[in-house]
VOGU-3710 file (C-alpha; in Angstrom, 3 decimals, decimal comma):
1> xxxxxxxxxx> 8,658/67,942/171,019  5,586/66,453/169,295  3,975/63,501/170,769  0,523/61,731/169,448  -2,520/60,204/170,980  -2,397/56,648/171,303  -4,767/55,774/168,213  -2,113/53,086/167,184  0,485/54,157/169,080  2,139/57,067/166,385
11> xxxxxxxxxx> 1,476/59,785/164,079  -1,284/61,974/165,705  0,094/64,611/167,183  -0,043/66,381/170,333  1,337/69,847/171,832  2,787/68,092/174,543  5,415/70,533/176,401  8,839/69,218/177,329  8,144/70,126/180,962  5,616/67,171/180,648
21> xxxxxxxxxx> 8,199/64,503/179,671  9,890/62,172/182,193  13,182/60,241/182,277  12,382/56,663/181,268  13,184/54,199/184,034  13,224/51,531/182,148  15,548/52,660/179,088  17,596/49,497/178,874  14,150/47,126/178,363  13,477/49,843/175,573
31> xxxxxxxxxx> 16,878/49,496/173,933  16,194/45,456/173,639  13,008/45,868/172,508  13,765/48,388/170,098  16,988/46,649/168,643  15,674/43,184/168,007  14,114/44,761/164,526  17,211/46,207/163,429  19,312/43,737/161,646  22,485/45,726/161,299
41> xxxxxxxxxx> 24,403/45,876/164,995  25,828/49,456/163,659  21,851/50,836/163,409  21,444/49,149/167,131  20,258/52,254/169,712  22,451/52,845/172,264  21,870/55,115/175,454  21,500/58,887/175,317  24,551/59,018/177,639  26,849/57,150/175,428
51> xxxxxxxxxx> 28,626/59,707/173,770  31,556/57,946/172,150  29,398/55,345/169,928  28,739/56,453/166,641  25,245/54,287/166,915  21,881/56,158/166,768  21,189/57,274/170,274  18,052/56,970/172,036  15,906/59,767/173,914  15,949/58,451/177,470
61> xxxxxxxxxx> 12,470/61,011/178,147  9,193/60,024/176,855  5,171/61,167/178,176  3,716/59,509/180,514  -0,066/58,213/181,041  -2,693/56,276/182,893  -4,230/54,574/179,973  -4,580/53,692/176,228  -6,589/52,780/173,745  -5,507/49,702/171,333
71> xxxxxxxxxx> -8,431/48,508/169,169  -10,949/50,388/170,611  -10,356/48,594/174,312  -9,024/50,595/177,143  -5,654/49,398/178,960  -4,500/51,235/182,049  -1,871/50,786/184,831  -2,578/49,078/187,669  -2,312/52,210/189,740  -5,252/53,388/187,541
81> xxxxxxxxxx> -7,599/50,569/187,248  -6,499/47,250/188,305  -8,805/45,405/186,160  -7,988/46,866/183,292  -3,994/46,435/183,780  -4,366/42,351/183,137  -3,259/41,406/179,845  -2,470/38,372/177,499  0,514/39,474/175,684  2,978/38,029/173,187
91> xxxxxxxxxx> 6,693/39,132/174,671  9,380/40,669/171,608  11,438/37,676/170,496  14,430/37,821/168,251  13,368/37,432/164,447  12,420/34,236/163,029  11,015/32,841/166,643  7,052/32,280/167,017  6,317/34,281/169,881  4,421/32,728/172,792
101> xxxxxxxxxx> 1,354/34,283/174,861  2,096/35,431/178,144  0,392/36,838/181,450  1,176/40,426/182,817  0,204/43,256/184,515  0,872/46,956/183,009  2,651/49,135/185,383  3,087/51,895/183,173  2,270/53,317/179,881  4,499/55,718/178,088
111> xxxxxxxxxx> 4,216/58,024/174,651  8,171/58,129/173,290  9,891/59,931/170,325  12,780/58,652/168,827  14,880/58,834/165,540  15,355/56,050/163,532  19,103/55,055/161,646  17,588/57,113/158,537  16,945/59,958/160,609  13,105/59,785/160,135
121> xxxxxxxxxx> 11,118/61,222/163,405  9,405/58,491/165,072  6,571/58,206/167,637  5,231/55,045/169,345  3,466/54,026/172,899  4,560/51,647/175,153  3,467/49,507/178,161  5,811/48,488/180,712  4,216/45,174/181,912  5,391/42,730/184,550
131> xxxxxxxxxx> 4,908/38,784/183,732  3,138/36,380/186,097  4,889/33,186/186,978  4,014/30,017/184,976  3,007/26,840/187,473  6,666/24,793/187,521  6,840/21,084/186,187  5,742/19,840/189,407  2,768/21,955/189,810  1,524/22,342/185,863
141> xxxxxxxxxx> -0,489/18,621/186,404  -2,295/20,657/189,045  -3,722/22,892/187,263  -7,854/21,834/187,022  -8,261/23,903/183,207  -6,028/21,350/181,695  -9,086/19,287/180,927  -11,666/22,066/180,004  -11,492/22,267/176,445  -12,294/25,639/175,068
151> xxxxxxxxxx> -12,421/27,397/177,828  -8,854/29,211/177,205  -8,216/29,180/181,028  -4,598/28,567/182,976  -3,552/28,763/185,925  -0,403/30,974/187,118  1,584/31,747/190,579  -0,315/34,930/191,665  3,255/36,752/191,643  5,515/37,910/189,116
161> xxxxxxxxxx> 9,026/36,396/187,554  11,741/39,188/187,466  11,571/40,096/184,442  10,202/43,205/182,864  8,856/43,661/179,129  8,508/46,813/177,563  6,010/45,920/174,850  4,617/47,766/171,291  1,015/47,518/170,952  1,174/45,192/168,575
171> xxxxxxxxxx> 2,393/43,241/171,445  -1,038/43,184/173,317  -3,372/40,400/172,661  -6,431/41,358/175,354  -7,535/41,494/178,298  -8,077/38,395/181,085  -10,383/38,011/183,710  -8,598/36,397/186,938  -9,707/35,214/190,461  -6,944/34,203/192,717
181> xxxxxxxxxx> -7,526/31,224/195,409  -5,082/28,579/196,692  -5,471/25,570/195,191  -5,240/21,542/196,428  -1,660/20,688/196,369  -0,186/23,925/195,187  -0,488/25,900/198,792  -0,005/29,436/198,025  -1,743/31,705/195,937  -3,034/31,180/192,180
191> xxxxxxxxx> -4,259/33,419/189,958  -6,754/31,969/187,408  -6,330/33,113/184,324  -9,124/33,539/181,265  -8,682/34,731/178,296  -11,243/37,586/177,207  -9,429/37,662/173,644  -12,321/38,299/170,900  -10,375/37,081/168,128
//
């Protein structure tokens, strides 16, 4: 199997060996993310392992890496570089939905190949990212970057909801810069969240 760099996440390929390839943890989060572009529930992937569906059926292995390149700005797991593993993200949504920016970390980052319903080969990268907690109702009036215009600043819970996305590129907004503290009248640990988005 072929597999490219990440300059846009497809097309440029690499001899990557199948030795090299790992079984994708996080397959089901893949499916989703995968199926909410296909219209048709008959061209919907369905798991390598489901061998009575007729569907198109998705490679379960994929390459992975410490980091990636997505508009000439470097994104790596946390494992890697912890800085660079805080993003601003918009999550997959069904079609027809505006899609909201959220706060994550990237715990991995993986190259897959897969073949689409009109059997074209197809290539993409992925980040698997964990999303950080939004203050609740009670807390949001807390938050001190409510009233500093501009500044593109929020504050979340400094740990993650239980979710996971598996996210395209296209997905990835930027980088944030973050400091955590414990804030008056929250009592446990806040990130602070700023936007380094150059857009």
């Amino acid at each position: 199997m072929a597999c490219p760099t990440q300059r846009n996440g497809r097309r440029r390929r690499l001899g990557l060996k199948l030795s090299q390839l790992e079984a994708l943890e996080e397959k089901i989060y893949l499916l989703c993310s995968l199926n909410l572009d296909i219209n048709d529930a008959s061209s919907h992937f369905t798991t390598w392992d489901d061998s009575c569906s007729i569907r198109p059926l998705l490679n379960y292995k994929a390459h992975f890496t410490h980091r990636i390149k997505i508009r000439g700005i470097t994104y790596s797991t946390f494992k890697s570089h912890t800085g660079n593993s805080f993003i601003l993200f918009r999550p997959p949504t069904t079609l027809g939905q505006p899609p909201a920016r959220s706060t994550g970390q990237v715990q991995q980052v993986f190259i897959h190949e897969r073949v689409a319903p009109n059997g074209t080969s197809i290539q993409e990268s992925f980040l698997v990212v964990k999303e950080y907690c939004p203050l609740s109702a009670a807390h949001s009036d807390l938050d001190p970057f409510n009233v500093i215009e501009h500044l593109d600043a929020k504050l979340y819970y400094n740990r993650f909801l239980d979710n996971i996305h598996v996210l395209r590129l296209s997905d990835i907004v930027s980088h944030f810069c973050s400091l955590v503290y414990v804030p008056d009248g929250i009592d446990e640990p806040c990130l602070i969240v700023r936007s380094l988005d150059r857009v």
